[in-house]
N, C-alpha and C positions, 0 to 999 in steps of 0.2 A: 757873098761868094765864098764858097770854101775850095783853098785849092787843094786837089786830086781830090776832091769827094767824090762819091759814085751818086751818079744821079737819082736814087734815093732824098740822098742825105741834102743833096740841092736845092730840090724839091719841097724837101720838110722844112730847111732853114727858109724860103723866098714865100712859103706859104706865111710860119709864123712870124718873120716880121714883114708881112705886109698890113697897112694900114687899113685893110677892110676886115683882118682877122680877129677884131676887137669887135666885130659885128655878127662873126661867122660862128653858129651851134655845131656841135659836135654831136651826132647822132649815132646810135649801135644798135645792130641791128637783132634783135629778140626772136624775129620768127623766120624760121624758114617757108619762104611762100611756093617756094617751087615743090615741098614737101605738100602744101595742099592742096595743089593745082588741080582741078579735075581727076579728084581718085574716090574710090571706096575709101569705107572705114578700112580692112583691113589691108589695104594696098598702104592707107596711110601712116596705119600702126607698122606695116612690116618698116618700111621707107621711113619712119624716125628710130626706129630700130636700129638701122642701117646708119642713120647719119649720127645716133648716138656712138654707137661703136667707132666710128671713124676719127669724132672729135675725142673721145676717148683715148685713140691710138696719138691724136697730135700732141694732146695734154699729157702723154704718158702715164695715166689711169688705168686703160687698159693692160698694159704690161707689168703693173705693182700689182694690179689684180690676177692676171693670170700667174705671176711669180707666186704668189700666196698659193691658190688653187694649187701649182705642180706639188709645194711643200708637203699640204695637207695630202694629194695622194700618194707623194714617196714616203709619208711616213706611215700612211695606212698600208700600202704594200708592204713597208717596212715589219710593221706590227701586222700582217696576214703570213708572212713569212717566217715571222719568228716561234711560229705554233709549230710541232713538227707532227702534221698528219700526213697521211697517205695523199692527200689533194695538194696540201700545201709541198710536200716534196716534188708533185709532177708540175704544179704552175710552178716552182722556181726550177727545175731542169728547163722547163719553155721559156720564162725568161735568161735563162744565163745559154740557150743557143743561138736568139737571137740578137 
């Protein structure tokens, strides 16, 4: 028992000292089955597509990666900006109106 646990933590502590837990495998699970449930090839590539990106956002993968990306294009803007032509002076009046 743990007092004020949240029933999580209850949970977890009456599992691992229970005396059939010296018996009991621990399994993880590798494949997503509901990604190949009755689909096409390319219903199946979009849909791990989709669940990669997702677990990407939970792992915070995602977001270091798109942090990189924004860098690389604020400094290519940066460095298209720093040229002074006729082009490069009208894409920065459109960037500094909006």
């Amino acid at each position: 028992m743990i007092p004020k646990g949240t029933r999580p933590e209850v949970v977890h502590s009456t599992l691992n000292s229970s005396p059939l837990w010296d018996f009991c495998e621990v399994l993880t699970l590798i494949k997503n089955m509901r990604l190949l449930n009755g689909a096409s090839e390319s219903d199946i590539l979009e849909r791990k597509l989709f669940s990669d990106w997702v677990l990407g956002i939970g792992d915070g993968q995602l977001v270091k990666a798109m942090t990189l990306i924004y860098q690389l294009l604020f400094q290519l803007i940066y460095l298209y900006l720093a040229t002074e032509t006729h082009s490069h002076l009208l894409f920065r009046a459109l960037i500094q109106t909006c």
